[in-house]
N, C-alpha and C positions, 0 to 999 in steps of 0.2 A: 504494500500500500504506500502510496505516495502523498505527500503533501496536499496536493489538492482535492484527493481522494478523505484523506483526514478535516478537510474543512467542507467537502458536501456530507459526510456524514454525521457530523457535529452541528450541522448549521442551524436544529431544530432546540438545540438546549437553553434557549433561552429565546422570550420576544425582547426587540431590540425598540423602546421608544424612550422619543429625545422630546425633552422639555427646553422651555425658558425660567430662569429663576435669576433671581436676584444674585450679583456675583457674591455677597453677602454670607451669604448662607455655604458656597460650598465648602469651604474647610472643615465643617459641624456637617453638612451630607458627606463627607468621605468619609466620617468618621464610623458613619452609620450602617455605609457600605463595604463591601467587595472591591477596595480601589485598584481595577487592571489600570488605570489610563497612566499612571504612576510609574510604570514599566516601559513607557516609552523611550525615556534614555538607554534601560539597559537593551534596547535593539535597535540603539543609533539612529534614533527618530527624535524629533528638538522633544518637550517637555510642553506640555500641555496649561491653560491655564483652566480650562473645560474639566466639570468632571466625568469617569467617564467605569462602571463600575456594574457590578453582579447586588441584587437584590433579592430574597424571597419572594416569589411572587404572588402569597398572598399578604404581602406587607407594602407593596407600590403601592397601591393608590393614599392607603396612609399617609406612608412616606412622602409621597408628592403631596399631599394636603396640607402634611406638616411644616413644611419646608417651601409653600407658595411656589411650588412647581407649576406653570400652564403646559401643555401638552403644545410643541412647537415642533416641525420636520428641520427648519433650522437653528433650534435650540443647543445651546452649551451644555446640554447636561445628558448622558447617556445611561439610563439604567438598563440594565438588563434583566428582565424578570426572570427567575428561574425555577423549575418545581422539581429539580435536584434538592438532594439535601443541601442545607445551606453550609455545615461546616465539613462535607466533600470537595464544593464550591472552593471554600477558605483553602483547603491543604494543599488545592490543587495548583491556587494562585500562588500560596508560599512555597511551594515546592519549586517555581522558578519561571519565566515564562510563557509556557506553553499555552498558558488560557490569554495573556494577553496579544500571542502570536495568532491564534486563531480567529480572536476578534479581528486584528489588522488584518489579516491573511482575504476576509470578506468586504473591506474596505473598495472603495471605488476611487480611490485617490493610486496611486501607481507606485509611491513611495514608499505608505502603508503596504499595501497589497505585497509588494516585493518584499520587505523586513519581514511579513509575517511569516509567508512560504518560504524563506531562506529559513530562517530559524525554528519553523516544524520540521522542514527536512532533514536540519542537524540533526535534532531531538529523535526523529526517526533511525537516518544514523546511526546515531549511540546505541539506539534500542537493540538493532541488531545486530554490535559488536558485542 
């Protein structure tokens, strides 16, 4: 299995919606979340000021409530709802990586999309040395 083969099978573990909020708020929503956006330096991408992160997905709308989220397609803030366990989610993010390669890897941006698949395929790689 290949890289890209690991990003269409994975592509269903989370819905991907982007709000508007107050720039305000997000250091106190990272905190709350799954911060992948965070990860962007260690795959050679600048650093974000956007948040960009895994949530329970029966805790979003909450979450967006609490935090005067509006629901925007060009909004700075990226949660990802997920109905994985949430601390699978956690282990998998601190384990290094590979969850915030996967996000990038589905990007539409060329920059993104390149660092994600470079860095699954390592991970791949390794897996099968």
């Amino acid at each position: 299995m290949g890289a890209a083969d690991l990003v269409e099978r994975t592509r269903d573990r989370a819905e991907v919606v982007q709000y508007a909020g107050h720039s305000s708020v997000a250091e106190r929503l990272k905190q709350r979340i799954i911060d992948t956006g965070a990860s962007r330096s260690r795959l050679g991408l600048a650093d974000i000021t956007a948040v960009d992160g895994y949530v329970d997905a029966n805790e979003l709308e909450d979450l967006a409530r609490s935090f005067g989220l509006a629901r925007d397609t060009s909004g700075r803030v990226t949660l990802r709802a997920t109905a994985f366990p949430i601390d699978t989610i956690t282990r998998i993010a601190d384990a290094g990586t590979v969850l915030a390669a996967l996000d990038l890897a589905g990007s539409l941006e060329v920059r993104e999309r390149t660092a994600g698949l470079d860095t699954l395929t390592y991970a791949l790689e390794k897996l099968r040395d």
